[in-house]
C-alpha positions in Angstrom: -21.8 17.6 15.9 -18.3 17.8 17.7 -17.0 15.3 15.1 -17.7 17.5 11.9 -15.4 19.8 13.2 -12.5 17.9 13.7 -9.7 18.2 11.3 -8.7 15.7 9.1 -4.8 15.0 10.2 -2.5 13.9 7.7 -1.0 10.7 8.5 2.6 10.5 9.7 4.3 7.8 7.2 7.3 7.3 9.8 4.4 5.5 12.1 3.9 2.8 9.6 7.1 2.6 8.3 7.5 1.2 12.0 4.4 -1.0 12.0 5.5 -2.3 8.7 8.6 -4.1 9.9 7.1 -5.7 13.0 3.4 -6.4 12.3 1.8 -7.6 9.2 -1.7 -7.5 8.4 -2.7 -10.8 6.2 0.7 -12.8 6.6 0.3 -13.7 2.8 -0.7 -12.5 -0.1 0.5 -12.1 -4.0 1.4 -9.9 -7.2 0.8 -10.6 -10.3 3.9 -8.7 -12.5 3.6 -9.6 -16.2 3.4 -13.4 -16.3 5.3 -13.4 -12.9 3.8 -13.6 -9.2 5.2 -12.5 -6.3 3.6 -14.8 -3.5 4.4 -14.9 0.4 2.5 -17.1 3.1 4.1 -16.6 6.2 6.4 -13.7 7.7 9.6 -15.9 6.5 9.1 -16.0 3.3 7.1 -12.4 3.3 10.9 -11.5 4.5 12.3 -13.5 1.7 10.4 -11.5 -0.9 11.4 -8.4 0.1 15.2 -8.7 0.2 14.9 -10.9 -2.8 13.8 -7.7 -4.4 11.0 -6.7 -5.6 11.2 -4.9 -9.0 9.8 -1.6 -10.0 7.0 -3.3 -11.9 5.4 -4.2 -8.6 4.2 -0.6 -8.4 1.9 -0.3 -11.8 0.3 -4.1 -9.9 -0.4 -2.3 -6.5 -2.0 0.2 -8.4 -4.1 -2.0 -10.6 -5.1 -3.7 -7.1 -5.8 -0.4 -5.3 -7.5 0.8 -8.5 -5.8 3.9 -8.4 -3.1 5.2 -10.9 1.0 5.2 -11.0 0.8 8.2 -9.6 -1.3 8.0 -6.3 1.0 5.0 -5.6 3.9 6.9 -5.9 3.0 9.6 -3.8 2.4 7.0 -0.8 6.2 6.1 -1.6 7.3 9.4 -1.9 9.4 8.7 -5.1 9.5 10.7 -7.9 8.4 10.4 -11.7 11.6 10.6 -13.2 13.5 8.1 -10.3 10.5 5.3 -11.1 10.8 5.9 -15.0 14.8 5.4 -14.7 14.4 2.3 -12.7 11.4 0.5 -14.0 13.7 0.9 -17.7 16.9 -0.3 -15.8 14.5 -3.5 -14.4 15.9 -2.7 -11.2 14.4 -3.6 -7.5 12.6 -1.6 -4.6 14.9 -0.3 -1.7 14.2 -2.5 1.1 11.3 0.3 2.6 9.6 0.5 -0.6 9.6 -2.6 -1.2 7.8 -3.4 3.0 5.4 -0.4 1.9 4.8 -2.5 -1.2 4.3 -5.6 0.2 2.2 -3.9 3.5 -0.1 -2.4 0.5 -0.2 -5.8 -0.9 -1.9 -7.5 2.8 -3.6 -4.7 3.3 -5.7 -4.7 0.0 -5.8 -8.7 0.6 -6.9 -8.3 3.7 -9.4 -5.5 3.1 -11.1 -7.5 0.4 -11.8 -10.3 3.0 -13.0 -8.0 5.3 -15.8 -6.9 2.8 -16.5 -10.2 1.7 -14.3 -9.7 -1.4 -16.3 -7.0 -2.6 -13.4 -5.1 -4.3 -15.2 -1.7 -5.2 -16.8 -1.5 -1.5 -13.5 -1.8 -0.1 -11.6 0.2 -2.6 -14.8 3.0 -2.1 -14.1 2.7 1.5 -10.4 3.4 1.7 -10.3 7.3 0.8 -13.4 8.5 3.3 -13.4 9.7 6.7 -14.4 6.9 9.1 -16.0 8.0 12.2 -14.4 4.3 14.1 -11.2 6.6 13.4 -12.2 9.6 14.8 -13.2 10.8 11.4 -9.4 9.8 10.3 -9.6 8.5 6.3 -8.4 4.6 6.8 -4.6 4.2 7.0 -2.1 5.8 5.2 -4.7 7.8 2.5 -4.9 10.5 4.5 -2.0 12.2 3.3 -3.0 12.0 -0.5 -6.6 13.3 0.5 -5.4 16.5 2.3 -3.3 17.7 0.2 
């Protein structure tokens, strides 16, 4: 098959940072932090949210929703170990991207789950294989964990 042979391209994070500030998947959506909840319904108060701040803490809940660990989420942000545990201690916020990318992860696992019928682990077992709909691309931005 012509498709097997394709290679897998990692995904360019600069193409969604773009996406992120003009388009959003599932308009609203929620974090649980601690006894907290982050909550948006519409792109105003989705905006709202984000230059609020959203604290460091949002992190460890995007990875409990994605069912992944600290770490996987961190690499999607490109931020380092030692700048989240600094941070997360100072209780201090997101820069305005992270915070989009969190927020962006946030629809798109809300979104995803409504796609498959909230079926969490079919959509969080979807997420990291190569979908032939994408030209064999992994779905969004998981590509660049996956490859390496």
């Amino acid at each position: 098959m012509e498709n097997d042979n394709k290679k897998i391209q990692k995904f360019d994070l600069s193409r969604m940072e773009n996406s992120v500030k003009s388009y959003s998947l599932h308009e609203s959506a929620s974090l649980q932090i601690n006894k907290n909840t982050l909550e948006w319904n519409d792109k105003k108060s989705r905006m709202e949210t984000i230059h609020f701040g959203i604290p460091y803490e949002t992190i460890e809940a995007i990875s409990e929703k994605l069912n992944r660990s600290i770490k996987f989420v961190l690499a999607l942000l490109q931020l380092p170990q030692t700048t989240y545990n600094k941070k997360k201690k100072e209780q201090a916020h997101l820069t305005l991207r992270d915070g989009e990318l969190i927020v962006f992860l946030a629809e798109l696992v809300e979104y995803g789950k409504e796609v498959f019928n909230n079926e969490d682990d079919k959509f969080l077992s979807w997420l990291p294989k190569p979908n032939i709909s994408l030209g064999v691309q992994l779905p969004i931005l998981f590509s660049a964990l996956f490859q390496g």
